[in-house]
C-alpha positions as CSV (number, residue, x, y, z in Angstrom):
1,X,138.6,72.4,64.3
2,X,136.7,76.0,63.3
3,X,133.1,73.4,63.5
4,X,134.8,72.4,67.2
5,X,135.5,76.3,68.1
6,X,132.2,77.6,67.3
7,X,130.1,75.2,68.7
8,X,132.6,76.0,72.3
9,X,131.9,79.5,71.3
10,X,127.8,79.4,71.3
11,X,127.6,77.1,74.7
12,X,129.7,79.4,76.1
13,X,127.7,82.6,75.0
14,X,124.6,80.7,75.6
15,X,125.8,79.9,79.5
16,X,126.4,83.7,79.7
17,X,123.1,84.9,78.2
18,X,121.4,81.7,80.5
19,X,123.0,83.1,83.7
20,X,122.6,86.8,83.0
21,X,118.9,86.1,82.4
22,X,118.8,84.3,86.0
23,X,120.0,86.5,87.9
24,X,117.5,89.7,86.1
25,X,114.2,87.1,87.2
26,X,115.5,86.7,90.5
27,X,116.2,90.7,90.9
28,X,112.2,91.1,89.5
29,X,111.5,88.4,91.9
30,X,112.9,90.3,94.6
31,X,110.9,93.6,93.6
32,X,107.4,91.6,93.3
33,X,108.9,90.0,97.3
34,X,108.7,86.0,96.0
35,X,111.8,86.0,98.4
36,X,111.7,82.2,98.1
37,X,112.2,81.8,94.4
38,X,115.1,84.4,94.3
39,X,116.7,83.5,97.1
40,X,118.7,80.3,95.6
41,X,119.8,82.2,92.7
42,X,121.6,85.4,94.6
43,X,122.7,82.2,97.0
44,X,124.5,80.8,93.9
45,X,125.8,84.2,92.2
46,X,127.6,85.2,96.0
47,X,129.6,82.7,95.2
48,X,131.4,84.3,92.6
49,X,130.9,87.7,94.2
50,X,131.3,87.2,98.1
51,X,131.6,91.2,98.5
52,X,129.1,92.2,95.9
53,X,127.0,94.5,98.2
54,X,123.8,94.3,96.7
55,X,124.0,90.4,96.1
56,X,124.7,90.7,100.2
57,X,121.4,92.9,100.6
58,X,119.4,90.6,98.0
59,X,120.5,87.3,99.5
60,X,120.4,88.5,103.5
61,X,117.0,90.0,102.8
62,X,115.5,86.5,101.0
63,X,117.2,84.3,103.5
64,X,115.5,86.9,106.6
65,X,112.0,87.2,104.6
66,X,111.8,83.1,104.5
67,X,112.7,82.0,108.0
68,X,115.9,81.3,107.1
69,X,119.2,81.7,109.8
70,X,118.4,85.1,110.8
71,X,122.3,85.6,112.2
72,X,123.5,84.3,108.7
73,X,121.3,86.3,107.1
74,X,122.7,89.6,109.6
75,X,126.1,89.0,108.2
76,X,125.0,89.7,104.5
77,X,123.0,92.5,105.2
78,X,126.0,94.3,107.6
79,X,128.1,93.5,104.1
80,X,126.0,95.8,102.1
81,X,125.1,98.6,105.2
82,X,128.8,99.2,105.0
83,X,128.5,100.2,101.3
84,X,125.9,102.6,102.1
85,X,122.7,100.9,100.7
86,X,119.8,101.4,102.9
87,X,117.4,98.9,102.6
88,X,120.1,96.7,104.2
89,X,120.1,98.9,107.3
90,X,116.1,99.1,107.4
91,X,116.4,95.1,107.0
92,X,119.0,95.5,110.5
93,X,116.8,97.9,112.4
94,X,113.9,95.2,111.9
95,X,116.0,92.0,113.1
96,X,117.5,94.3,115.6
97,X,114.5,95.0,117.2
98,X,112.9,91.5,116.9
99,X,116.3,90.8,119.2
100,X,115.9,93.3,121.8
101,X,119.1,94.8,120.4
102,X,116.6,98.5,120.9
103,X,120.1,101.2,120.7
104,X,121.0,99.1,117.7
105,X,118.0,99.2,116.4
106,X,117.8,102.8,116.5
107,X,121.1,103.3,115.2
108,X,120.6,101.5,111.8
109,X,116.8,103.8,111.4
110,X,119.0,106.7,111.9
111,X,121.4,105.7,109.3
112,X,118.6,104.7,107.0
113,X,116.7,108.1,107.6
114,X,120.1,109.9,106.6
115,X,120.5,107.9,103.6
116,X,117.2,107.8,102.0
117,X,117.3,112.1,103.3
118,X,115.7,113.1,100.0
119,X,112.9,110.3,100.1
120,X,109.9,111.6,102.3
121,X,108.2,108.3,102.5
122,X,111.7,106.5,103.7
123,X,111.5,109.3,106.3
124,X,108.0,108.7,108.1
125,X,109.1,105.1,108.1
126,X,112.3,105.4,109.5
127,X,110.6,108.0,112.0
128,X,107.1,105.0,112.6
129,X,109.9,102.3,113.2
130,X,112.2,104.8,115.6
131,X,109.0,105.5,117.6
132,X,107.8,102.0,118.1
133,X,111.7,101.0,119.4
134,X,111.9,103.7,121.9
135,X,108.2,103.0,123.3
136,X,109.6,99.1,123.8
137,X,112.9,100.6,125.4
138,X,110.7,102.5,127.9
139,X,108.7,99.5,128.9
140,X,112.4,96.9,129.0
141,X,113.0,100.0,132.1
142,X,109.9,98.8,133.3
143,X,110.7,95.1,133.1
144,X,109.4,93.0,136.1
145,X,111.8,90.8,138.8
146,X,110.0,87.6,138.1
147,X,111.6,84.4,138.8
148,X,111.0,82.4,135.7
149,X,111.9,78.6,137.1
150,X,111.2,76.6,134.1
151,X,110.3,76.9,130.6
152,X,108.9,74.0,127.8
153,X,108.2,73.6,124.3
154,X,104.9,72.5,123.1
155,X,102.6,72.1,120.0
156,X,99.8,75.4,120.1
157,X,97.0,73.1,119.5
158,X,97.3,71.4,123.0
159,X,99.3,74.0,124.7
160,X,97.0,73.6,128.3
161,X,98.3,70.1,128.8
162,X,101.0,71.8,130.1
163,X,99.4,73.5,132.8
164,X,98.7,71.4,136.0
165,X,96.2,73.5,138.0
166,X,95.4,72.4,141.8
167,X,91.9,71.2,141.5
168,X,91.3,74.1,144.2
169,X,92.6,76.9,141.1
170,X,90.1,75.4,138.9
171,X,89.5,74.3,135.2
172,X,91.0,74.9,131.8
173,X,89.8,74.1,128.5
174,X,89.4,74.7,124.8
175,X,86.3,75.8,123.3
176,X,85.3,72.9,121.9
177,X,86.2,71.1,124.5
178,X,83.5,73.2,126.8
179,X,80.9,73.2,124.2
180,X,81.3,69.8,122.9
181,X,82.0,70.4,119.7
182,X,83.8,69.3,116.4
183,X,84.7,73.0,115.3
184,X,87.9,74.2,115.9
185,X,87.9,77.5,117.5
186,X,91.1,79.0,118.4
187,X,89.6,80.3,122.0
188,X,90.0,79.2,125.8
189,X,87.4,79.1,128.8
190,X,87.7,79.0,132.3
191,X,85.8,77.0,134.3
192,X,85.8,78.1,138.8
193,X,87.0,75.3,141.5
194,X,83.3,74.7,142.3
195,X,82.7,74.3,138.3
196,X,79.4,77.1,138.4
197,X,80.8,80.0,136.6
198,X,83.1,80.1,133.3
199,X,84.5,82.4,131.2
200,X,85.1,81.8,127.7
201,X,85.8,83.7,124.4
202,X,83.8,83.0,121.4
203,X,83.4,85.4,117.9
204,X,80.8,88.2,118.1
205,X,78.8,89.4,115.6
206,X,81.3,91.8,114.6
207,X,84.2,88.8,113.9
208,X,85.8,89.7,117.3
209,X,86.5,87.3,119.6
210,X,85.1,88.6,122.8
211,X,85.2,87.5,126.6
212,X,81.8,86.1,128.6
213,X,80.6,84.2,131.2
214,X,77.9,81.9,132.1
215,X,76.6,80.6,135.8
216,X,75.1,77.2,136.6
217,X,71.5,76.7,137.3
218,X,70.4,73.5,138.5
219,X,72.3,71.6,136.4
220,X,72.8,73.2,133.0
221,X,74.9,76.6,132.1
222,X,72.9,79.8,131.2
223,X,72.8,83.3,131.7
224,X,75.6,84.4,129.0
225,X,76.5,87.8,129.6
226,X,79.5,90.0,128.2
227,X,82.2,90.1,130.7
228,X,82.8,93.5,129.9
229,X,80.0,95.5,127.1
230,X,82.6,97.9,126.5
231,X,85.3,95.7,125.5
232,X,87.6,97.2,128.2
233,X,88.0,99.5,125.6
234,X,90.2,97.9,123.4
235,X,89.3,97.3,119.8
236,X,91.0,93.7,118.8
237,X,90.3,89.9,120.0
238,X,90.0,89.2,123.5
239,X,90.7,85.4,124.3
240,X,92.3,83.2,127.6
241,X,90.6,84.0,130.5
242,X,91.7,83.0,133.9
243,X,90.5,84.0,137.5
244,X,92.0,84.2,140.5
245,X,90.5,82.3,144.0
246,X,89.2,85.6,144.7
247,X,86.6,85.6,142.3
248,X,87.8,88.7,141.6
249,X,91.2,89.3,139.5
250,X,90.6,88.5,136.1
251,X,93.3,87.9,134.1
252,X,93.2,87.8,130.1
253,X,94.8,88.1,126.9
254,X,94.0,91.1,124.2
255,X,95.1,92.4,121.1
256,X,94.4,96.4,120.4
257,X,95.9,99.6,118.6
258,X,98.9,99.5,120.5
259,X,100.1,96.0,121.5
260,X,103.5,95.3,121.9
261,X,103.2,92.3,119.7
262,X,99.8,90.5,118.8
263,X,98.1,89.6,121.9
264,X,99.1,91.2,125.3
265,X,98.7,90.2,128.7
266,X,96.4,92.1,130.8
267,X,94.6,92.1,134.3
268,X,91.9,93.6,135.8
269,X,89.4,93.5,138.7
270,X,85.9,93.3,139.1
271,X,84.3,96.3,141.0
272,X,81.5,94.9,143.6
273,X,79.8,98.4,143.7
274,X,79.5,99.6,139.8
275,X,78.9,95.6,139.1
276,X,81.2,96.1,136.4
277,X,85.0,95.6,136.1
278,X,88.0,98.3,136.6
279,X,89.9,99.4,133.4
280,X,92.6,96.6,132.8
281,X,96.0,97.2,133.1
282,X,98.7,95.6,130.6
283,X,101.5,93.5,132.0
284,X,105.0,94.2,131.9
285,X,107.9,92.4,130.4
286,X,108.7,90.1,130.7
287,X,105.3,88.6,131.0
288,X,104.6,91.1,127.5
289,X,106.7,91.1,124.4
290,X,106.6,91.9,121.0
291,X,105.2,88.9,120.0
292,X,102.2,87.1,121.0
293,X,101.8,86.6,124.9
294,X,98.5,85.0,126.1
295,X,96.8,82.4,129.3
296,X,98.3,83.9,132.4
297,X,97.5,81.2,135.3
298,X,98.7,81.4,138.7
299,X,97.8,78.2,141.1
300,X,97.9,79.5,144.5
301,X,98.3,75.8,146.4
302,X,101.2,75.4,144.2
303,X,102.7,78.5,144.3
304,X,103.4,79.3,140.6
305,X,102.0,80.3,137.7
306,X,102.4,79.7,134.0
307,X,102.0,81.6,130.7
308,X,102.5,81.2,127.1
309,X,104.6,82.6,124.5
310,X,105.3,82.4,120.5
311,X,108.2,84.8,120.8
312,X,111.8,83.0,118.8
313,X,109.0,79.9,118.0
314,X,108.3,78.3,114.8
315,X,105.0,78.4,113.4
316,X,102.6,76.3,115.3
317,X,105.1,76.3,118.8
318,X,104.7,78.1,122.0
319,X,107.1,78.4,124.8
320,X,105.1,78.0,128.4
321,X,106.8,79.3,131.0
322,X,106.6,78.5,134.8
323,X,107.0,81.4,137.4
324,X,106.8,82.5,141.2
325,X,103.9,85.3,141.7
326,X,104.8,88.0,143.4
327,X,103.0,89.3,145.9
328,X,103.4,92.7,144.7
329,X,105.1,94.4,141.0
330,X,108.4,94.7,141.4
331,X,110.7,96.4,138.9
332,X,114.3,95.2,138.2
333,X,116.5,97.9,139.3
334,X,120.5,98.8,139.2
335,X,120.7,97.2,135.3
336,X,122.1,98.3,132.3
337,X,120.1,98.8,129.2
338,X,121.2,95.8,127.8
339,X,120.8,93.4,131.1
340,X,116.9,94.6,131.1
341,X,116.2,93.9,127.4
342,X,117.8,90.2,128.2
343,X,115.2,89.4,131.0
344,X,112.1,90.9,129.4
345,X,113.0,88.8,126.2
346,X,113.7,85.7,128.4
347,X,117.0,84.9,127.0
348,X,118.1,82.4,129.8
349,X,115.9,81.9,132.4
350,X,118.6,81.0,135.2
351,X,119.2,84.9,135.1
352,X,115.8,85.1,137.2
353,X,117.1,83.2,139.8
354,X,118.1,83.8,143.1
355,X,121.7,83.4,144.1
356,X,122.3,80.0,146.0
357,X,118.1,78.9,145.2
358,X,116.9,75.5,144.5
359,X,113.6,75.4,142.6
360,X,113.9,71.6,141.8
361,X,110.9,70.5,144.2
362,X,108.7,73.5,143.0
363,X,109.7,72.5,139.4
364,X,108.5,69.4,140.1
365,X,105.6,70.4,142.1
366,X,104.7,72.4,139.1
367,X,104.6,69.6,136.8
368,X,102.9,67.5,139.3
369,X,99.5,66.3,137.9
370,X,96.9,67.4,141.0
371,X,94.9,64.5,142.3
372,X,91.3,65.0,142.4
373,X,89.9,64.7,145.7
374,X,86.5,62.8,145.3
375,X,84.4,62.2,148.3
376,X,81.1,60.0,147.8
377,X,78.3,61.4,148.1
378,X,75.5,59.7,150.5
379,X,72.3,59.1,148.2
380,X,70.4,60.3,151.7
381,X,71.1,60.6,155.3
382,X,68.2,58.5,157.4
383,X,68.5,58.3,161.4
384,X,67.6,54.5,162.5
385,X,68.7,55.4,165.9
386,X,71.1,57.5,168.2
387,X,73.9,54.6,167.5
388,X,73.2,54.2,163.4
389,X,72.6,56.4,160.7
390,X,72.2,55.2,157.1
391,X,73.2,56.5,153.7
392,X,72.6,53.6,151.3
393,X,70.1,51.2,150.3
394,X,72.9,48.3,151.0
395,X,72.8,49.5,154.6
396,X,69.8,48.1,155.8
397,X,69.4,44.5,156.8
398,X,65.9,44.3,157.0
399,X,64.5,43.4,153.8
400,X,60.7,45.0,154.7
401,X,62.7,48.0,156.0
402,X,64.3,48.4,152.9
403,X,60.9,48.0,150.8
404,X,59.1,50.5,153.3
405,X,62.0,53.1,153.1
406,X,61.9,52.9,149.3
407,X,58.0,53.5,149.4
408,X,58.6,56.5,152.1
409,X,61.0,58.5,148.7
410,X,58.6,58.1,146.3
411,X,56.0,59.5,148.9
412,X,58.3,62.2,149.2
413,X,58.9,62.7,145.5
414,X,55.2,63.0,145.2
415,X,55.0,65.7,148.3
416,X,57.9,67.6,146.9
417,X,56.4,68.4,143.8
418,X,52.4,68.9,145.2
419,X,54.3,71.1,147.9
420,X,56.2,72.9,144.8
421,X,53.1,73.3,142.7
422,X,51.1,74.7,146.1
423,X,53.5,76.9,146.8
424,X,53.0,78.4,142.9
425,X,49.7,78.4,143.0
426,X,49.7,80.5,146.2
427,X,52.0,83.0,144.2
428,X,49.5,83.3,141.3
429,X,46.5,83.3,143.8
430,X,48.1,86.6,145.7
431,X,48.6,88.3,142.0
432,X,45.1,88.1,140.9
433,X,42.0,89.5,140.3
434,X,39.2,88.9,142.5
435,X,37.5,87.0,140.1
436,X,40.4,84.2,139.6
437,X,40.9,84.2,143.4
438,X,37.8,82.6,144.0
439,X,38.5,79.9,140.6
440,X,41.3,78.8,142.3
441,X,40.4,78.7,145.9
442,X,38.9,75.5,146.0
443,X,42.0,73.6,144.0
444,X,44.4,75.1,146.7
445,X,42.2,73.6,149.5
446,X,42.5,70.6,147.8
447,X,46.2,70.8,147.3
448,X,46.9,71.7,150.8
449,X,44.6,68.8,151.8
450,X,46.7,66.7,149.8
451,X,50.1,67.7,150.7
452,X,49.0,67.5,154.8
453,X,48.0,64.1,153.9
454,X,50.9,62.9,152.5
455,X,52.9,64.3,155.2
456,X,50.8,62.4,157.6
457,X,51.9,59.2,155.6
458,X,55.3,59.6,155.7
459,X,56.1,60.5,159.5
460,X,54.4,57.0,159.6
461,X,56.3,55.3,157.3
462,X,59.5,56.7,158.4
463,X,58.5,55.0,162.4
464,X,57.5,52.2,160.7
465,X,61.2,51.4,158.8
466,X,63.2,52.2,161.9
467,X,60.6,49.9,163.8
468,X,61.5,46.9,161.3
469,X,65.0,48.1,161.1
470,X,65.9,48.2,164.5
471,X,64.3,44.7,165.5
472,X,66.5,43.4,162.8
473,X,69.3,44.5,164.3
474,X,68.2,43.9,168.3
475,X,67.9,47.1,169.0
C-alpha cells in the first residue's frame, strides 16, 4: 500500500509541477507576443478560474491578437477592465475603435491613462490613440448621404470582375494584364472609352508605387509621363486610377502620413491652364475608413458607381460596394453620434436607402455585363456610281474590275509613301544650307515627277474599274 501511495503521490506532484510550468511558458509567451502558442494554454487554465482577471486579459488579448472572435474575446477583456488592469482597457479602446464604437473608445484611453498615471510612456500612448479617435469622430460628422444599393464578397486577386463598366465609361485592368506580363504586381490601370490614353500605377525608383499615363500613337502606347511629379504631395503608394467621361476628374487611391486606414480615396481635377492637376481632395466616409479603401468607379450610362473595401474582411477578401453618385457632397444631417458612425462603417446598407425605393432594376442593371457595340469597319469606301458605293472586295461582280481596283491600292500604297517621303524631303530641303539645297534639288524634281505620275495612273485606273464595273452590272 505505502509503494501504491507514493507512486499517487509523485504523479500527482509531477501533474502540479507539469501544469505550473505550462502556464509560466505561456505567460513568457505572451510577453515575447507568440499569442498563438499561449493562447490554448490560458484557454484551458480559465476553466478552472472563469474570474481570474489576468487569465481574462491573457486569453481576450491572444484570442483578439490571432483573429479569433473579437466579441468573445471583448467579454474577457471587460472581465479584467473591471479589476482595474489596464492593458485590458488599452486592448478595448483598440477593438473599440476598429468598431466605430469612437465615445467608447475614448472612455477606455481615459481609464487606461488614469491607471498607468505614473507611467509616462502609457501616457503619450493613451494621449496618440485619444487623438487619432477624435480626428475619426470629426470626419463620422462629416459622413456623406450615399445610397449604397448593394454590396458583394470577392477574392482581392480578381476583385474588377465585379465591376461592369458601360463600354462608353471605359476599361479596367490589372497590371499585368495591360503589360502582358507573368509578374504579379499588386497595381490597376485605366484604359479611356476610345482606348488612347491609360493610367496605371507601377513602382518607382524609390519602391513607391506611383500614378502615370501613356497616349496612343499610331498603333502602340508611348509618351509615359508622371500623372502628377509632385506626387500630389502625399508620401505613400499611389494605385487605382479611374477617370471620369470628362477627361477630367481623376479619381485614385493613396496611402500618406495621415490616412484613415491604409489606402484612402481621393479625387482630383486636371487644371487645363497650369497643364497640371489641382491638389486632391480625400473622400469622406463612408467612401473612407480606417481600413483600406481603394478603385472608386462611377459609370455614368448606368448610373452607379462601385468601390472596394477590406474593412471586417479576412485576409485576401474585399467587400465591393455598389452606389448612386451624387450630383453634389451631401452630408448626413439630424443624426446621433452613433447613427453617423453606423453609415460611415457600412453596417447595413438598407440604412442608405430611401423610404418606399426600389433599386432592384438598377441592382440588376449594375451587374449587367455591357454589350460591346462593334460596328465593321469598310476596308475602303469606292464610288461605282450615284446608285452604288462599295466597301469590299466581295462587292464587285466584275472579275477585271476587281483585278484593276486591287492594282489601283497598291498604286496608291506606292504614292502614299513617295508623297510622304516628298513631303520630308521638302522639310529638310527648307532647313539647309545652301550647299545641300542644291544636292537635293534634282532628287525632289525627280520625286515630284514621280508622285504626279503616279497620280496620273490612278485617276485612270479608278475610270477604268467603274467602266468594267458598271457594264457588269448594266449600268
Amino acid at each position: 500500500m505505502k509503494i501504491i501511495y507514493y507512486s499517487f503521490f509523485a504523479i500527482f506532484s509531477f501533474s502540479i509541477a507539469t501544469k505550473a510550468q505550462t502556464l509560466e511558458e505561456a505567460k513568457i509567451w505572451y510577453k515575447q507576443k507568440n499569442f498563438s502558442l499561449a493562447k490554448p494554454v490560458f484557454e484551458k487554465e480559465l476553466q478552472a478560474k472563469p474570474t481570474d482577471p489576468s487569465l481574462n486579459l491573457w486569453y481576450g488579448a491572444s484570442l483578439y491578437e490571432t483573429g479569433g472572435d473579437v466579441d468573445v474575446a471583448v467579454s474577457h477583456l471587460k472581465v479584467a477592465a473591471q479589476k482595474s488592469l489596464p492593458d485590458a482597457s488599452l486592448y478595448l479602446g483598440d477593438i473599440y475603435t476598429q468598431k466605430y464604437l469612437f465615445t467608447q473608445a475614448l472612455a477606455e484611453y481615459d481609464r487606461y491613462a488614469k491607471l498607468k498615471r505614473m507611467d509616462k510612456e502609457a501616457i503619450n500612448v493613451a494621449n496618440a490613440c485619444k487623438t487619432k479617435v477624435e480626428n475619426y469622430l470629426q470626419l463620422v460628422r462629416r459622413t456623406e448621404d450615399i445610397q449604397i444599393i448593394d454590396s458583394t464578397v470577392v477574392d482581392k486577386d480578381s476583385f474588377l470582375s465585379a465591376y461592369k463598366l458601360s463600354p462608353t465609361s471605359g476599361k479596367l485592368a490589372t497590371f499585368s494584364e495591360l503589360f502582358d506580363t507573368k509578374q504579379k504586381v499588386d497595381a490597376a490601370a485605366y484604359l479611356n472609352e476610345k482606348r488612347t490614353k491609360i493610367y496605371y500605377s507601377r513602382m518607382a525608383q524609390d519602391s513607391i508605387f506611383k500614378l502615370y499615363t501613356m497616349e496612343k500613337v499610331l498603333d502602340q502606347f508611348g509618351n509615359e509621363k508622371q500623372v502628377s511629379p509632385t506626387n500630389f504631395g502625399l508620401k505613400g503608394d499611389e494605385n487605382y486610377p479611374f477617370v471620369l467621361t470628362d477627361g477630367v476628374t481623376l479619381y485614385f487611391a493613396a496611402k500618406d502620413e495621415d490616412s484613415m486606414g491604409g489606402y484612402d480615396l481621393f479625387v482630383t481635377r486636371y487644371n487645363l491652364a497650369k497643364d497640371s492637376y489641382l491638389v486632391p481632395e480625400r473622400l469622406n466616409m463612408p467612401f473612407n475608413s480606417i481600413y483600406n479603401d481603394y478603385m472608386l468607379v462611377i459609370d455614368e450610362e448606368k448610373g452607379v458607381g462601385w468601390f472596394a473595401s477590406d474593412r471586417f474582411q479576412p485576409e485576401g477578401k474585399v467587400c465591393v460596394y455598389t452606389f448612386i453618385p451624387n450630383n453634389q457632397v451631401k452630408s448626413l444631417e439630424n443624426g446621433s453620434i452613433d447613427y453617423l458612425a453606423s453609415r460611415a462603417r457600412i453596417l447595413s446598407i438598407k440604412d442608405s436607402w430611401k423610404t418606399g425605393a426600389n433599386y432592384a432594376q438598377l441592382i440588376a442593371l449594375a451587374k449587367k455585363n455591357a454589350e460591346m457595340k462593334t460596328e465593321k469597319k469598310a476596308d475602303f469606301t469606292f464610288v461605282i456610281n450615284d446608285n452604288s458605293v462599295y466597301h469590299y472586295l466581295k462587292d464587285f461582280r466584275s472579275k477585271n474590275a476587281q483585278e484593276a481596283f486591287s492594282q489601283m491600292k497598291e498604286l496608291e500604297k506606292s504614292l502614299d509613301q513617295k508623297t510622304d517621303d516628298l513631303e520630308q524631303k521638302r522639310l529638310k530641303y527648307s532647313k539647309s544650307d545652301a550647299e545641300t539645297k542644291r544636292q537635293m534639288t534634282q532628287e525632289i524634281l525627280t520625286l515630284e515627277n514621280e508622285t504626279e505620275s503616279l497620280d496620273t495612273k490612278l485617276r485612270a485606273l479608278a475610270i477604268q474599274v467603274r467602266n468594267l464595273e458598271n457594264k457588269k452590272i448594266g449600268n
